[in-house]
C-alpha positions as CSV (number, residue, x, y, z in Angstrom):
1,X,-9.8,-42.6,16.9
2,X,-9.4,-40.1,14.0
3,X,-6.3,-38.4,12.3
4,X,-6.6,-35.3,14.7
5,X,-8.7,-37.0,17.8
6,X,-8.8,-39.2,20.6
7,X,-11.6,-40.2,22.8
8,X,-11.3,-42.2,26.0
9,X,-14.4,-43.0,27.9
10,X,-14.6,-43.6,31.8
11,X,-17.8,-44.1,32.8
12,X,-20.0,-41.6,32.5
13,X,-16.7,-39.3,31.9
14,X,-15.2,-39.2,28.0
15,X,-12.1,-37.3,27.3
16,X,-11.3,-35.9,23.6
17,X,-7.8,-34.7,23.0
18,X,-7.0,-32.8,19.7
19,X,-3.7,-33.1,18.7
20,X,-2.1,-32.2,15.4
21,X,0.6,-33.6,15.9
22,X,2.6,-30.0,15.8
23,X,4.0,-27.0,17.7
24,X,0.7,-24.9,16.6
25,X,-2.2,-27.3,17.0
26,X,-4.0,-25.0,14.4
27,X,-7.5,-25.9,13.2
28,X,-7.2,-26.9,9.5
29,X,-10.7,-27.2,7.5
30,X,-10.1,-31.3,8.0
31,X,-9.6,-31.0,11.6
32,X,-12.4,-28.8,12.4
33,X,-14.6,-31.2,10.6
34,X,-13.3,-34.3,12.7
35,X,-14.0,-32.2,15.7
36,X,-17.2,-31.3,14.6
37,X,-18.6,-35.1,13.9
38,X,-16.5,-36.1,17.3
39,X,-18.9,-33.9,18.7
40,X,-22.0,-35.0,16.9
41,X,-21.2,-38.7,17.7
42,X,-22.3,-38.2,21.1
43,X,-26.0,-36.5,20.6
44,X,-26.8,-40.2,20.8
45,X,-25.0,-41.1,23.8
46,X,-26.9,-41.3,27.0
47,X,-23.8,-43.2,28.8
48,X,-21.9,-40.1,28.9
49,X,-22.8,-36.8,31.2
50,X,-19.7,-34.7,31.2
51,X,-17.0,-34.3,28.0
52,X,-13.8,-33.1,28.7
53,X,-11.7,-31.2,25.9
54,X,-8.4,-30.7,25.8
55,X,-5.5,-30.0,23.2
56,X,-1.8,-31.1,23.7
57,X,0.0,-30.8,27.0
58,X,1.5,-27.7,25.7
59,X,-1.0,-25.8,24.0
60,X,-4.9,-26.2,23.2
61,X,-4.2,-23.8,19.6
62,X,-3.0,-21.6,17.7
63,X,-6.6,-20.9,15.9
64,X,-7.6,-21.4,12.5
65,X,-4.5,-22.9,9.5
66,X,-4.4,-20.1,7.3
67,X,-1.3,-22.6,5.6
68,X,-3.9,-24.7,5.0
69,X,-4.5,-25.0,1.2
70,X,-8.2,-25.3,1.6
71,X,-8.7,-22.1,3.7
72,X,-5.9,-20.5,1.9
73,X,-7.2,-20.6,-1.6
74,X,-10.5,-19.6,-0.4
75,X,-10.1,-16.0,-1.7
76,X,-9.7,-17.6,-4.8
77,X,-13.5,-18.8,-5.6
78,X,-16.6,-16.7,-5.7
79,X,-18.1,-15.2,-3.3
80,X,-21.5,-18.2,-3.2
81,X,-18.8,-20.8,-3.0
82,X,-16.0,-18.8,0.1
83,X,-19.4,-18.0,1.9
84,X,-20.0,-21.8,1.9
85,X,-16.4,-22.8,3.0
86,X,-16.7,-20.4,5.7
87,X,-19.2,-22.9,7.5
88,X,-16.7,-25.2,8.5
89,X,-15.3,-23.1,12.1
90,X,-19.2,-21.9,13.0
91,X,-20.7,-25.1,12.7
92,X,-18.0,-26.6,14.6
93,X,-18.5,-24.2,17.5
94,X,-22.6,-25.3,16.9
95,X,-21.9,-28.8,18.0
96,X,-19.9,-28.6,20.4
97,X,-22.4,-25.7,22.3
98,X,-25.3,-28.0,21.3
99,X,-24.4,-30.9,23.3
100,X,-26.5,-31.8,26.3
101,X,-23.2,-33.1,28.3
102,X,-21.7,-31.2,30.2
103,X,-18.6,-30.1,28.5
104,X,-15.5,-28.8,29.9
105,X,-12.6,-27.7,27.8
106,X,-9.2,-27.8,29.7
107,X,-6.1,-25.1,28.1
108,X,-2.6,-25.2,28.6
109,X,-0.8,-22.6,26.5
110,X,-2.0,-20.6,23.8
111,X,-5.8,-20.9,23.2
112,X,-5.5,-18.0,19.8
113,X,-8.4,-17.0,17.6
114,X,-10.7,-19.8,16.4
115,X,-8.9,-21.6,19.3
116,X,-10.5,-19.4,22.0
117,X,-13.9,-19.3,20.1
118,X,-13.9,-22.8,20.2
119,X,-13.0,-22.9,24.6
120,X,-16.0,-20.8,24.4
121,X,-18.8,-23.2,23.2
122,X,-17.8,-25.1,25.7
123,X,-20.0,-24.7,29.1
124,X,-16.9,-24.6,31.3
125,X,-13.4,-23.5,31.2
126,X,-10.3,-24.9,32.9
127,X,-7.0,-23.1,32.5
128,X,-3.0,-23.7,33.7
129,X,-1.7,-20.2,35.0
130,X,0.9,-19.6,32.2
131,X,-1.9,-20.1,29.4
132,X,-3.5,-17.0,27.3
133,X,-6.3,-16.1,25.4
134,X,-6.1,-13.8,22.3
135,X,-8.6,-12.9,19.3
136,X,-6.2,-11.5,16.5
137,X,-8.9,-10.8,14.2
138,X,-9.5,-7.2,14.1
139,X,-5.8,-6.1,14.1
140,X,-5.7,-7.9,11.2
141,X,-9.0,-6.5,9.2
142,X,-11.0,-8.9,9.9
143,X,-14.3,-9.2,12.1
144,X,-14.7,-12.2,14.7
145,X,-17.1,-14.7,13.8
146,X,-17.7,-18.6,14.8
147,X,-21.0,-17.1,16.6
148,X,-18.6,-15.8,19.2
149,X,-19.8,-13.0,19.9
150,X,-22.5,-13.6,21.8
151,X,-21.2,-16.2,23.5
152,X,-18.3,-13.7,24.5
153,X,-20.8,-11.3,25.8
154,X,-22.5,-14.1,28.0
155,X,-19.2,-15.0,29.3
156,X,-17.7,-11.5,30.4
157,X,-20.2,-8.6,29.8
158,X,-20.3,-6.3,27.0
159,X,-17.5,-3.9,28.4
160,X,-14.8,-6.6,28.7
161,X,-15.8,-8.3,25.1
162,X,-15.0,-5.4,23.4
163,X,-12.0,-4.9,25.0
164,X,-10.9,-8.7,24.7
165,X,-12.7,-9.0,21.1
166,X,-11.7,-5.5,19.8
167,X,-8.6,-5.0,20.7
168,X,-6.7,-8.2,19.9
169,X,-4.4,-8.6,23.0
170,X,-3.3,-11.2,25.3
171,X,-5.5,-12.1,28.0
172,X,-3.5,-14.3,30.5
173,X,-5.5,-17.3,32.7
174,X,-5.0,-14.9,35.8
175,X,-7.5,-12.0,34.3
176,X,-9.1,-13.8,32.1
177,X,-10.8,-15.8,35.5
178,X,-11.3,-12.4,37.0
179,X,-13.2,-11.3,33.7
180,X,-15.2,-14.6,33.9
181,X,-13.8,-16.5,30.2
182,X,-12.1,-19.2,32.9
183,X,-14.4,-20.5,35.7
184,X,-10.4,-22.1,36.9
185,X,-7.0,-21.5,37.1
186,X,-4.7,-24.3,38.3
187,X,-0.8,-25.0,38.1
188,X,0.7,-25.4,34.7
189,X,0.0,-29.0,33.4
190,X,-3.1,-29.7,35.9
191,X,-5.7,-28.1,33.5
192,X,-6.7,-31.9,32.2
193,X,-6.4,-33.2,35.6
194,X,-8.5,-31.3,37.1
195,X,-11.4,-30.5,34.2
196,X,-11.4,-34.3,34.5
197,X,-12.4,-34.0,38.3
198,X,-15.0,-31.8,37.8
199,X,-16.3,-33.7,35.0
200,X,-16.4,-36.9,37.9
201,X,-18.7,-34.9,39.6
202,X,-21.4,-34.2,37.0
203,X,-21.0,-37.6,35.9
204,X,-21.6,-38.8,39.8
205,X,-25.1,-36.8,39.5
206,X,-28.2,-38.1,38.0
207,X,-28.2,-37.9,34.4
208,X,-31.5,-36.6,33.4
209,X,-31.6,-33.2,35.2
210,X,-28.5,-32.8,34.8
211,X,-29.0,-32.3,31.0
212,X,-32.5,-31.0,31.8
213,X,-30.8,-28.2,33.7
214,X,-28.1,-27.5,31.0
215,X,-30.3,-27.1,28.6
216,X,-33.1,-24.7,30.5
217,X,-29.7,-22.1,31.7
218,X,-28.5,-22.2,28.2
219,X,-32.0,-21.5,27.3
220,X,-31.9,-18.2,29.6
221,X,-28.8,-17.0,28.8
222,X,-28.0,-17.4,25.2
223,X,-31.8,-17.8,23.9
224,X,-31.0,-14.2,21.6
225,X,-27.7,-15.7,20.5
226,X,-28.5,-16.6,17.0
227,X,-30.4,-13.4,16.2
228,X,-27.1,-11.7,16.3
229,X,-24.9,-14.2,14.5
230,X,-26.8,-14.9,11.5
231,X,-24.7,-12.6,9.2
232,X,-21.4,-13.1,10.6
233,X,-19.8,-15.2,8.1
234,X,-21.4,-12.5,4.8
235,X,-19.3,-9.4,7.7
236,X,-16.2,-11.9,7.5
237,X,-16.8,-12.1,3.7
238,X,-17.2,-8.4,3.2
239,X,-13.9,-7.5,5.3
240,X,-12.0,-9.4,3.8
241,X,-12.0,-8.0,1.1
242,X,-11.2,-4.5,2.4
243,X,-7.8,-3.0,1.6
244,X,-7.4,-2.3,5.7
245,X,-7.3,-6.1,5.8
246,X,-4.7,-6.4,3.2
247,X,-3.2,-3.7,4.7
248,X,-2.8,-5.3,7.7
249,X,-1.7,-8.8,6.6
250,X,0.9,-6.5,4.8
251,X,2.0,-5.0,8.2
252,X,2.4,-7.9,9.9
253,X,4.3,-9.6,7.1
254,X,6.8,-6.4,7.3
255,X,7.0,-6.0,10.5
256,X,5.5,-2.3,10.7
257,X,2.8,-0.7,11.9
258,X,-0.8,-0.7,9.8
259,X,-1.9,2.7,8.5
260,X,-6.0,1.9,7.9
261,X,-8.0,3.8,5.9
262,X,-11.0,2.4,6.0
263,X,-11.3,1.3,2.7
């Protein structure tokens, strides 16, 4: 068990809850590093065939901790050393898409920003009908990163991930299974439950092609994906250092509406 993590293991099913211990369930720099090495810890584990994550019973998160003195006083270094920092959300996202389980991430709630780029490294999604999606990036001046992208595009097109991606707006469990980001929608606090019985079933299947499998679809469909994400965190770098950004942070802080420049 770690500060922010919990794994329970039964059988060939383990569970990993996140839980802050808060109303936001945001992703500080220390939690996405304990989720990152939670997810490591099992490239060695050939008892295990399906991984379920979840966040709290109310809501998987709020996205990255921007209160969180580490990622806050980013801006304040150079530009070698907040290039480095940035590695932190990405590389999380890595391990968790690199896993040979099966893994199933089960929302309630919110699932905002780094939160829904996280649900997206995951192979399967599992959503209660009151929960959301949302990417708040752009609004605010900056670009989306994590290796989303892609992984966006694989999930619902290239129409529909620029509008979800772009534009910044809610995307409730109901569209966002007709768009393809949840594979399904159940009633409001049956997300776990039921990620954990599909989970059963993978774990009920022989092991061996079932990773075997995994691995040779997520071969076909995302084999392009890091050609395209390479640069992400130097485009998150550059914009944030734009005055739209600043702009918008401004905006939002007073409650008005942006005026970008492009600048």
């Amino acid at each position: 068990m770690g500060e922010f993590t919990r794994v329970e293991r039964h059988g060939r099913v383990a569970t990993v809850h996140f839980d802050r211990g808060d109303k936001l369930n945001a992703l500080s720099a220390a939690a996405m590093r304990e989720l990152t090495e939670v997810a490591r810890s099992f490239e060695d584990d050939l008892e295990t065939s399906a991984i379920v994550l979840t966040g709290t019973a109310r809501h998987f998160s709020a996205g990255a901790d921007l209160s969180d003195p580490e990622i806050a006083t980013r801006k304040d270094k150079g530009l070698l050393a907040r290039r480095h920092a940035m590695k932190v959300g990405p590389e999380m996202c890595d391990a968790w898409e690199r896993l040979e389980q099966i893994t199933i991430c089960a929302v309630e709630g919110f699932c905002i920003g780094g939160g829904s780029a996280l649900a997206a490294s995951c192979d399967i999604r599992i959503a209660g009908e009151s929960a959301y999606f949302r990417l708040p990036e752009i609004p605010l001046g900056m670009n989306m990163s994590w290796h989303s992208n892609p992984r966006l595009v694989n999930l619902l097109g290239p129409a529909r991930a620029k509008l979800f991606i772009i534009l910044g707006e809610k995307l409730a469990a109901p569209r966002a299974l007709d768009w393809g980001l949840v594979e399904d929608m159940v009633a409001d606090g049956q997300a776990l439950a039921a990620a954990l019985a599909l989970a059963q079933k993978f774990g009920d299947l022989p092991p061996l092609p079932v990773r075997m499998s995994k691995q040779s679809i997520d071969m076909a469909a995302k084999a392009l994906n890091p050609a395209v994400t390479f640069m992400d965190r130097d485009q998150f770098a550059l914009t944030a250092t734009s005055k739209d950004q600043q702009e918008a942070v401004n905006a939002f802080l007073e409650k008005r509406k942006p005026k970008f420049t492009g600048e």
